[in-house]
N, C-alpha and C positions, 0 to 999 in steps of 0.2 A: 464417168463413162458408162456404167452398169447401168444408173438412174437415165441416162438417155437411152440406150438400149434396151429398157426396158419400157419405156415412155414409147419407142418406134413399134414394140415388136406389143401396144395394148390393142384389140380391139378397134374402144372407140376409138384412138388415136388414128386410128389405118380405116375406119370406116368406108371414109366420102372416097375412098379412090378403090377401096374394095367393091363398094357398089358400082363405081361406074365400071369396073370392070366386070362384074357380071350383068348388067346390064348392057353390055357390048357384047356380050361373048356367049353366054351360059343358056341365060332361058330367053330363045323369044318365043315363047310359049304360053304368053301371057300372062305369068303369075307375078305377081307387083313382092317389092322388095319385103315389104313388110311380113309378107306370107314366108320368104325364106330365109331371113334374117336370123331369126334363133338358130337353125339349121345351119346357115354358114357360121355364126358367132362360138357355137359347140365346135364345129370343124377348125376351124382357124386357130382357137382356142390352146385344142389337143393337139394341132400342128404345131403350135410355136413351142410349146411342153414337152411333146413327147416324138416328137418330130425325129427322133432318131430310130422308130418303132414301124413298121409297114402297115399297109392300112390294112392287110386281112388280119393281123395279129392286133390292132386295138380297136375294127369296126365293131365287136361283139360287146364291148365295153361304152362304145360308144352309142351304140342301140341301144343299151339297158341304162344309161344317161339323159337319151333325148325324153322324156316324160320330163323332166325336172327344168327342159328348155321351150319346148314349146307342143303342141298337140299333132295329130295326125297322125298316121301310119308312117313308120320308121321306112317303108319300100318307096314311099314318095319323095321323103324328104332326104336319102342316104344318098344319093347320086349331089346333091348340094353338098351335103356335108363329108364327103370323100373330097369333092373340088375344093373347098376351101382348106381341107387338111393339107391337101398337096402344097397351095398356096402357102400356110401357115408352115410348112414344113421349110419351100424354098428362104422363106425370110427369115428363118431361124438360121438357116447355112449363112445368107449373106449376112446375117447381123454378128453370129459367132467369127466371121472372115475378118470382118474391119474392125 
């Protein structure tokens, strides 16, 4: 049961349905997935980890991580990657429930 629940709560595993959802929802602002991918993939990431943590008390940690994911100004890409913490957060509650 651990190894499936760990298999639900990977990334790539939750990708193709994390993308359509931000691409329904997030940015229609033109910026293509591939530009905010590492950004959600960092957020999601910390979400499913540490997901019992608020996001002003691990954004500062997670700013001084985003170099190591992807390029650009942490102000552009942290509104992605709060979203997807939240995200990575709710699916950590429903996967620790069942």
């Amino acid at each position: 049961m651990k190894r499936a629940m760990r298999t639900l709560m990977r990334f790539e595993d939750r990708e193709p349905e994390l993308r359509r959802l931000w691409e329904e929802t997030q940015w229609p602002h033109g910026e293509r997935w591939e530009d905010v991918r590492p950004g959600y993939r960092l957020g999601w990431e910390a979400g499913v980890v540490h997901g019992e943590r608020e996001w002003d008390e691990i954004e500062p940690q997670l700013a001084a991580r985003w170099p190591d994911f992807g390029t650009g100004n942490w102000r552009h890409i942290r509104s992605v990657v709060r979203s997807a913490y939240e995200q990575g957060r709710r699916q950590r509650v429903l996967e620790n429930a069942a």
